[in-house]
Steps between C-alpha positions, in 0.01 A plus 500: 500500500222698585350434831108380399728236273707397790261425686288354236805272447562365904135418465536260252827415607418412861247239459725285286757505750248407779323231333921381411544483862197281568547271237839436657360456839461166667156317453286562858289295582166734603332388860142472470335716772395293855100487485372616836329295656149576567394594911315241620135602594339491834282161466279321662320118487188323458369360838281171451414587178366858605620822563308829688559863497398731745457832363520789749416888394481825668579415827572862573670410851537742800673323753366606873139622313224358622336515112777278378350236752263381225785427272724307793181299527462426147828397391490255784174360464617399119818405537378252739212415296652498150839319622638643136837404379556870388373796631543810211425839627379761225613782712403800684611314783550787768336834543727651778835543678719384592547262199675239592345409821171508313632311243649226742183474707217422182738295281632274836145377517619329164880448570386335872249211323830441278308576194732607185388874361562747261359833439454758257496821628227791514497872485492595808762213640783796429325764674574473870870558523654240339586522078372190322786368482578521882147291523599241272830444672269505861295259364790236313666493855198266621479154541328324191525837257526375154543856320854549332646833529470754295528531127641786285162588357206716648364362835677273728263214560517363157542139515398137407377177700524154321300228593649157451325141480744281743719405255580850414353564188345854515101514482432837565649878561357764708626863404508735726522867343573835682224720421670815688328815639430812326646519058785725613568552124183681467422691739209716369298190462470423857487152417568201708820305373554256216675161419774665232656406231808330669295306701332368233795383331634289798139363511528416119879374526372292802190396337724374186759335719264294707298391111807398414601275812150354421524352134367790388141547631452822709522433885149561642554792737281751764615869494467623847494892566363787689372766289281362236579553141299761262313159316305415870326862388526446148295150586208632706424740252408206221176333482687179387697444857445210739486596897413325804562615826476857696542833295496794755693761307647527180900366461738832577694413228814702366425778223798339327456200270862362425362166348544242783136371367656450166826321581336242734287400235821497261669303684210296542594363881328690724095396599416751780605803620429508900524846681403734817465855493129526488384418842100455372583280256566091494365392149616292224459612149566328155615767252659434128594174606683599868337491827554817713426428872549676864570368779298551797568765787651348761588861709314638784346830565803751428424596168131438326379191424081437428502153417515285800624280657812494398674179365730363245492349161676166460623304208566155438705335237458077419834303406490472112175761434502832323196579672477658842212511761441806691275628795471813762522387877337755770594578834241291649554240270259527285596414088383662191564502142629144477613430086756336307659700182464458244204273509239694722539798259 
């Protein structure tokens, strides 16, 4: 036999006595797989019917530097005003070494009132001898942190808050994305970082997990960040935008759009996007149907910062409502730019 017919011949030959063999074989009975359980998300509840959020930005903390005084102040002055159930902090926390001294001194001001927190971090949070994730691990080690370690996906601060109603049905979800430092990836852009494309798929699979839990509807939801997304630039630039509030520069966005505008309105969860970054900037503006708001600067005099005093925005949330009212609280005590969205747009 020649050898291309040989082996032409155990070809067809071997098959039949394989599928003999199985045939012959005891019936098994096939284990389905174990379904993993989903991790339980950080959560927190109603209190009387209401719920407030202090949002902090661009602290930029030196400890032991007289211009940080202004920011010691601040935070104290609202904390004690405010009495919030949740303090989130849209980074830029620190300016300075050593890390996590500074660290430990601003964010104690928070952990010492027992106040719950969570933060998302800024550019420059990395920057003073300490990696990101080193901060993030700092920061989880204090009292009342509700961030969840690190995720395999760009960023570290990546995470979800639930809200609850007191019998523990969820009302609400505040995201809080990692908007990085400098888009590594391209380098000849010398652009600020991005929210990529694996964090918006845990946003989406998140997003879809928490529509399900709720019959269905989308889970109304606040994305909290530091560097504001490409649309906050995109918006200015149309005639057909709503803004109140202070515009002192224009949004240093990244050069990168990677569609995190898109997918929130997809998903069709998310009704503001609240950030820092932008130290002359605190307004609200409506845009294709999301609101794109800054916090106010709540630093002191280490870095530059033209609108003054500084402050804090703060947002509060009503048992059973998909609306929210919001308002800007200055050191001094003074309040502006008191509305409720959706309805005062």
């Amino acid at each position: 036999m020649k050898r291309r017919d040989f082996i032409r011949a155990t070809a067809i030959a071997v098959p039949a006595i394989a599928t003999a063999n199985i045939a012959a074989a005891p019936q098994r009975k096939v284990k389905e797989p174990l379904k993993t359980k989903e991790p339980e998300l950080p959560s927190m509840q109603f209190r009387n019917g209401r719920f407030k959020i202090l949002q902090l930005t661009d602290t930029h903390f030196i400890g032991g530097d007289a211009r940080s005084q202004r920011a010691i102040d601040n935070v104290i002055e609202l904390l004690d005003a405010e009495k919030p159930d949740m303090v989130i902090h849209t980074g830029d926390i620190i300016f300075g070494k050593p890390a996590r001294e500074n660290l430990t001194q601003i964010l104690s001001l928070i952990t010492d009132r027992h106040i719950p927190f969570a933060v998302a971090l800024g550019n420059h949070d990395e920057e003073f001898g300490l990696s990101r994730h080193e901060v993030l691990e700092h920061i989880r080690q204090m009292p009342g942190c509700l961030n969840t370690s690190a995720k395999e996906m760009h960023g570290v601060s990546n995470d979800v808050v639930i809200l609850k109603s007191p019998d523990g049905k969820n009302q609400w979800a505040f995201y809080l994305f990692d908007t990085g430092n400098k888009a590594k990836e391209f380098p000849e852009l010398k652009s600020y970082d991005y929210i990529h494309a694996d964090q918006l798929e845990w946003y989406r699979q998140t997003s879809r997990r928490l529509k399900q839990e709720n019959q269905g509807t989308p889970l109304p939801s606040l994305a909290f960040m530091h560097i504001p997304i490409t649309e906050y630039l995109d918006g200015l630039s149309d005639s057909r935008r709503q803004i109140r509030g202070n515009l002192g520069e224009n949004p240093c966005s990244p050069i990168i759009n990677s569609g995190t505008f898109v997918t929130m309105r997809e998903e069709g969860d998310i009704k503001a996007i609240v950030c820092g970054h932008d130290h002359d900037d605190d307004y609200v503006m409506k845009w294709r149907g999301l609101y794109m708001m800054y916090g106010r600067y709540s630093g002191g005099d280490t870095v530059y910062n033209n609108l003054k005093p500084n402050g804090a925005r703060i947002l509060e949330f009503t048992e059973g409502s998909s609306s929210f009212k919001t308002w800007i609280r200055l050191h001094g005590g003074r309040i502006e730019q008191t509305m409720t969205l959706p309805d005062d747009f």
